[in-house]
C-alpha positions as a LaTeX table, in Angstrom:
\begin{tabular}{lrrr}
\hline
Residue & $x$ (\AA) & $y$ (\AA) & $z$ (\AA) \\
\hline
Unk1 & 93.32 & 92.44 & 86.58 \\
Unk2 & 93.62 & 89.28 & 88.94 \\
Unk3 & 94.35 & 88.74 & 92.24 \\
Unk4 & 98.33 & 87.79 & 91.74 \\
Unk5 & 99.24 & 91.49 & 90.21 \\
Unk6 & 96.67 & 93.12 & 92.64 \\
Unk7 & 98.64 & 91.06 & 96.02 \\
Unk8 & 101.89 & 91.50 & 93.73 \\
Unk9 & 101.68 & 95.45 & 93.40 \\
Unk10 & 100.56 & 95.31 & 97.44 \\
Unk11 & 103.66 & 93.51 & 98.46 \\
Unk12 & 105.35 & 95.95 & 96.40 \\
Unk13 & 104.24 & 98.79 & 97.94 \\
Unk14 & 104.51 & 97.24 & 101.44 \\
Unk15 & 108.00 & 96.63 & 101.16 \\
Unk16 & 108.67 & 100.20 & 99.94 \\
Unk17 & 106.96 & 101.20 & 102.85 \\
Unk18 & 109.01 & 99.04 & 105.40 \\
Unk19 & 112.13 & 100.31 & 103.90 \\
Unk20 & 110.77 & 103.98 & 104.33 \\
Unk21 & 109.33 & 103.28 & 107.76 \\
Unk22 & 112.43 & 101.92 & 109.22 \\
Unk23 & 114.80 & 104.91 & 107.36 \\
Unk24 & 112.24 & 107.46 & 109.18 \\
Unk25 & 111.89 & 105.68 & 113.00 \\
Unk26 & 115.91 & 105.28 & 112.77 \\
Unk27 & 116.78 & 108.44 & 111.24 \\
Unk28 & 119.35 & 106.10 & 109.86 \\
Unk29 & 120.08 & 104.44 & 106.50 \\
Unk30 & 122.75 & 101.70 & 107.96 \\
Unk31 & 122.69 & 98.70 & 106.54 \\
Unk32 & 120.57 & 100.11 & 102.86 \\
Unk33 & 121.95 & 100.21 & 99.43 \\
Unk34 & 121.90 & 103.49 & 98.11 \\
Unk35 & 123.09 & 102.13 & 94.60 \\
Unk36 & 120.24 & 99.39 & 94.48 \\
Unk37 & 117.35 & 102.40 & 95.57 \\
Unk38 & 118.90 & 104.30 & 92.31 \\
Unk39 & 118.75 & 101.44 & 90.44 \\
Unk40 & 115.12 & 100.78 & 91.44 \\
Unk41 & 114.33 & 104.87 & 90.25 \\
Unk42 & 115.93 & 104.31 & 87.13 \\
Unk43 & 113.75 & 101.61 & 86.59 \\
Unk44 & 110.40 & 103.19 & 87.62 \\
Unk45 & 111.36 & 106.85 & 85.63 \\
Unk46 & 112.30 & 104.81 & 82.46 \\
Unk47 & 108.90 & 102.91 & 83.01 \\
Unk48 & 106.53 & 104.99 & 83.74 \\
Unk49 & 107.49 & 107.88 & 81.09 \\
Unk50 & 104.38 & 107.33 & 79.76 \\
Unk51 & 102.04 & 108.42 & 82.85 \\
Unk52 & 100.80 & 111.31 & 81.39 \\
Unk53 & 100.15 & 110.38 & 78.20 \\
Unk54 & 98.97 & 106.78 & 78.45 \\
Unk55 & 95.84 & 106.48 & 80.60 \\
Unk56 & 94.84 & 102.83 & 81.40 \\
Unk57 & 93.30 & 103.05 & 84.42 \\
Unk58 & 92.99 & 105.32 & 87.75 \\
Unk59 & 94.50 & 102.02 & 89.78 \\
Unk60 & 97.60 & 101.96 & 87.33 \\
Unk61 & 98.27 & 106.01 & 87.49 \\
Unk62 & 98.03 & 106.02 & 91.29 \\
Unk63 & 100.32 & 103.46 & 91.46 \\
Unk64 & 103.13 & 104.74 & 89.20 \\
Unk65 & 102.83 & 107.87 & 91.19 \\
Unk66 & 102.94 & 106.25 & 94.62 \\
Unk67 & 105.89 & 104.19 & 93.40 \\
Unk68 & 107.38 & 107.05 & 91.73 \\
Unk69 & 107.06 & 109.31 & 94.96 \\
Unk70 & 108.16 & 106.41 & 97.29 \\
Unk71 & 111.52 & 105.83 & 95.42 \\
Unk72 & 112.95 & 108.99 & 95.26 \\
Unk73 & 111.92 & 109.83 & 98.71 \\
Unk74 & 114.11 & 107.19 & 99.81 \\
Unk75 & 116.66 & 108.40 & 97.28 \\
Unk76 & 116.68 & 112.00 & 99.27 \\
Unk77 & 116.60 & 110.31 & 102.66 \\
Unk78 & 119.67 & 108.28 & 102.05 \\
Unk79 & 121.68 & 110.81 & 99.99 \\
Unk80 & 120.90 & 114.01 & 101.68 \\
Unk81 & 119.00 & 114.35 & 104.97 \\
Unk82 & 120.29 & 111.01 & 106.78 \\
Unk83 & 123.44 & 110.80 & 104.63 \\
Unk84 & 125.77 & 111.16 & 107.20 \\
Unk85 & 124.34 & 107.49 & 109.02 \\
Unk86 & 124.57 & 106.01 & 105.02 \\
Unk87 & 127.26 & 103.28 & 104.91 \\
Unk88 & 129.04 & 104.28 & 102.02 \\
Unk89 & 132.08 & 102.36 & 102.59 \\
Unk90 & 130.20 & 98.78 & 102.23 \\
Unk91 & 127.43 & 99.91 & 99.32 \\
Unk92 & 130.77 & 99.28 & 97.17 \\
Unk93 & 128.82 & 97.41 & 94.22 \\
Unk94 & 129.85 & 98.34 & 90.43 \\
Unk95 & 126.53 & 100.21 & 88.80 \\
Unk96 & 128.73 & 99.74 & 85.22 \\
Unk97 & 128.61 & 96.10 & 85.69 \\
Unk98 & 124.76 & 95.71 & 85.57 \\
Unk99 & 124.05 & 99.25 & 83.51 \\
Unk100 & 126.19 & 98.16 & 81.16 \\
Unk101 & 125.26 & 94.95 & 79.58 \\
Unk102 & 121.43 & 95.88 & 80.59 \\
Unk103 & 121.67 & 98.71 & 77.81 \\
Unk104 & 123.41 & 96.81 & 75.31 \\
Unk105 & 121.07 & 93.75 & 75.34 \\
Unk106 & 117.67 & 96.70 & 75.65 \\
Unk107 & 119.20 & 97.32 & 72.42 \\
Unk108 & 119.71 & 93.76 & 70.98 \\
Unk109 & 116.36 & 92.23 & 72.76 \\
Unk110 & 113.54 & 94.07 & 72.38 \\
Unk111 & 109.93 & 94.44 & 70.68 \\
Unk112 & 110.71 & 97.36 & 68.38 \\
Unk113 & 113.36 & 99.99 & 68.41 \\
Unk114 & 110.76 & 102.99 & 69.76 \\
Unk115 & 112.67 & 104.83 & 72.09 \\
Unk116 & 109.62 & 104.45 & 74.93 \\
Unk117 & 109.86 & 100.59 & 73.83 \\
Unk118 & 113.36 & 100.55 & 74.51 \\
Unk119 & 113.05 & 102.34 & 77.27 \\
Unk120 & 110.15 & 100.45 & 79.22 \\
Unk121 & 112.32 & 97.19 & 77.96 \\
Unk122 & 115.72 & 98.46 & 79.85 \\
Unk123 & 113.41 & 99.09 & 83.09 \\
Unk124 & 112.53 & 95.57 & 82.99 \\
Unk125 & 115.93 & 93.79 & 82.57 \\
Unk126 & 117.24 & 96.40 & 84.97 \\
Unk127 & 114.94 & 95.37 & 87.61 \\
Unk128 & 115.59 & 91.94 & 87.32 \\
Unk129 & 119.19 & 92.76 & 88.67 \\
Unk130 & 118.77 & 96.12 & 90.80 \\
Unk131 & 118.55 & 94.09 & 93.91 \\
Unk132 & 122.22 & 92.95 & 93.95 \\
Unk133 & 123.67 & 95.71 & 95.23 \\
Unk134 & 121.83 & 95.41 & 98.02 \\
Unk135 & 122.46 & 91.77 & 98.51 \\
Unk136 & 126.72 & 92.42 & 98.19 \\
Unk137 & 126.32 & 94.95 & 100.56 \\
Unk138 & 124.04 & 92.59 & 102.82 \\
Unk139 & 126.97 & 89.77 & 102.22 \\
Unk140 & 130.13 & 92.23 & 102.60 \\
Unk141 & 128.55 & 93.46 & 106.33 \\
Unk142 & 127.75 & 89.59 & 107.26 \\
Unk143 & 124.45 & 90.43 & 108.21 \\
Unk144 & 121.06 & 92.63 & 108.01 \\
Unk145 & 118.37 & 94.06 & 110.05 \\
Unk146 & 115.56 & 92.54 & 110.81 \\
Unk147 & 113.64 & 95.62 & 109.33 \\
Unk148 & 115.67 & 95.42 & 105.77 \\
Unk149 & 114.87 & 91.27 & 105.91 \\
Unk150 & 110.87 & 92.23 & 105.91 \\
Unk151 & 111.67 & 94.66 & 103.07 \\
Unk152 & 113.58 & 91.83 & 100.91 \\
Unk153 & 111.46 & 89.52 & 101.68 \\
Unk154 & 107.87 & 91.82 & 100.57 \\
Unk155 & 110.20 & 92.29 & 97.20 \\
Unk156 & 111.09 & 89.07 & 96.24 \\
Unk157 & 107.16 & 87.99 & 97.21 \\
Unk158 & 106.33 & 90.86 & 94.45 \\
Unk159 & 108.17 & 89.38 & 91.91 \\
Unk160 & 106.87 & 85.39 & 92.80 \\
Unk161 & 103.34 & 86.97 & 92.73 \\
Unk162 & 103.85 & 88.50 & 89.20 \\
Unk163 & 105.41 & 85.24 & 87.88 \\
Unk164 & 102.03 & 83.41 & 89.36 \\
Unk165 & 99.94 & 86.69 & 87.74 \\
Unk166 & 101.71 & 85.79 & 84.45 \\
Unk167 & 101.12 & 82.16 & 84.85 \\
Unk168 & 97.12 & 83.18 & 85.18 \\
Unk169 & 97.03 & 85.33 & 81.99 \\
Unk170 & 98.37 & 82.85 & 79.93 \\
Unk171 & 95.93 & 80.18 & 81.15 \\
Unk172 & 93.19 & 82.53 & 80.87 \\
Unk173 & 94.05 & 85.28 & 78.27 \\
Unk174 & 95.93 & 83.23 & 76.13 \\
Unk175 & 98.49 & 86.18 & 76.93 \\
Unk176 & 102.91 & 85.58 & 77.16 \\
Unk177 & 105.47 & 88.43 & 77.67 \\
Unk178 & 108.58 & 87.26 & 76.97 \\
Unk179 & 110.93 & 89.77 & 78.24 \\
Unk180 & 109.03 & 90.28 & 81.40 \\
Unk181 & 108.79 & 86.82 & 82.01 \\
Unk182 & 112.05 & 86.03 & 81.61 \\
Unk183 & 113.92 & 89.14 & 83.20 \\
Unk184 & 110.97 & 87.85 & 86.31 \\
Unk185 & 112.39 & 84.61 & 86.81 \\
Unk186 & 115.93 & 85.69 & 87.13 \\
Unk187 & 115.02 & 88.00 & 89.75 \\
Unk188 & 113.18 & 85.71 & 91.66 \\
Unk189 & 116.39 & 83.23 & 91.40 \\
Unk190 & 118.37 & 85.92 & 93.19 \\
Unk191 & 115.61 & 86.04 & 95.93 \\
Unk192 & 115.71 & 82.11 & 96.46 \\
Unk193 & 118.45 & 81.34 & 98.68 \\
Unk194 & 117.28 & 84.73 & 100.70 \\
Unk195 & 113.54 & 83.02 & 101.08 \\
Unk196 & 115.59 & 80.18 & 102.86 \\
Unk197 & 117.61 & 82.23 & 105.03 \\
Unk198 & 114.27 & 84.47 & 105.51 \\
Unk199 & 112.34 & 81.11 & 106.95 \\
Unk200 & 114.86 & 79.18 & 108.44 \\
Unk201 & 116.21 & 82.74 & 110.78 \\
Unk202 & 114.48 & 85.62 & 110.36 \\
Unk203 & 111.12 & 83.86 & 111.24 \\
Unk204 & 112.53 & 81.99 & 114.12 \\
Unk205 & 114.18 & 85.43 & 115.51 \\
Unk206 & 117.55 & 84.82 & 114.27 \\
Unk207 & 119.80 & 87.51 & 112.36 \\
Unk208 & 119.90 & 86.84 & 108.84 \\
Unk209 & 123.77 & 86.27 & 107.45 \\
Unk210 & 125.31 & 85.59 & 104.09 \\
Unk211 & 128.20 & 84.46 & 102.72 \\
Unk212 & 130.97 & 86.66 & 102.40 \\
Unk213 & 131.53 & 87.49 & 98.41 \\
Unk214 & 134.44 & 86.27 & 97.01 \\
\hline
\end{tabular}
């Protein structure tokens, strides 16, 4: 394990924990995407199916769990006990449009047609695109908290951390995933023009805005 996945999986975590944090202080879930925090435990309960019965290391299994733990407590907080402060009329995103062609090409794209294969392979492609929902809702609103721009911003690090830990184990290991690599660059594209915004405003105490959808 190098540095890039261990400062990956920590920015990971930290952003989880921002998002958390600032759902708990608040005792509101304005301005978060219920539909992208589904997404994201969709994609951790398809991935980690194997926790109990693949053992690689204490690190990995404490990590699953945290992540695991983390997602559906946000789940609860923004469907049940703060649900009334959730903003269900702007988290208006389409679910069919991602979990739709995610499943079909899991199917068509994949390294063998093992159902934990196909499985762990849907969780990656779905990640790659589980953010959007929050970004449409960020867009439809014109703007975000500062709190919810720390917790993008620790998510899209994440995934340019794993592209650099990827980067490493080639160069070192001689090792390429093609599938995870791939589905990680087009998630960090959808984090790109955010890392401007996130620099240029958030940083300089400005509200992050951006552009209405079409």
């Amino acid at each position: 394990m190098n540095v890039f996945r261990i400062l990956g999986d920590l920015s990971h975590l930290l952003a989880m924990f921002l998002l958390l944090v600032k759902i708990w202080r608040s005792k509101s879930c304005a301005g978060i995407s219920g539909k992208s925090q589904i997404l994201f435990a969709l994609v951790f309960t398809t991935r980690y199916l194997d926790l109990f019965s693949n053992f690689i290391s204490i690190y990995n299994t404490v990590m699953k769990v945290v992540f695991l733990l983390c997602v559906y407590v946000t789940v609860y907080m923004i469907y049940w006990k703060f649900r009334k402060t959730f903003d269900i009329e702007n988290d208006t995103f389409r679910l069919e449009f991602l979990l739709v062609p995610v499943i079909g090409l899991s199917f068509l794209v994949n390294y063998s047609y093992a159902p934990m294969e196909v499985l762990w392979t849907f969780s990656i492609y779905l990640e790659s695109v589980a953010i959007l929902p929050q970004l449409f809702m960020i867009s439809k609103t014109g703007e975000a908290e500062t709190i919810t721009t720390h917790y993008l911003f620790f998510l899209g690090l994440y995934r340019a951390l794993y592209l650099a830990n990827w980067i490493w184990r080639y160069q070192t290991e001689n090792f390429y995933d093609q599938i995870s690599v791939v589905s990680g660059v087009v998630q960090t594209i959808f984090y790109c023009d955010f890392f401007y915004l996130y620099v240029t405003k958030v940083l300089k105490g400005k509200k992050l805005s951006l552009p209405m959808p079409v």
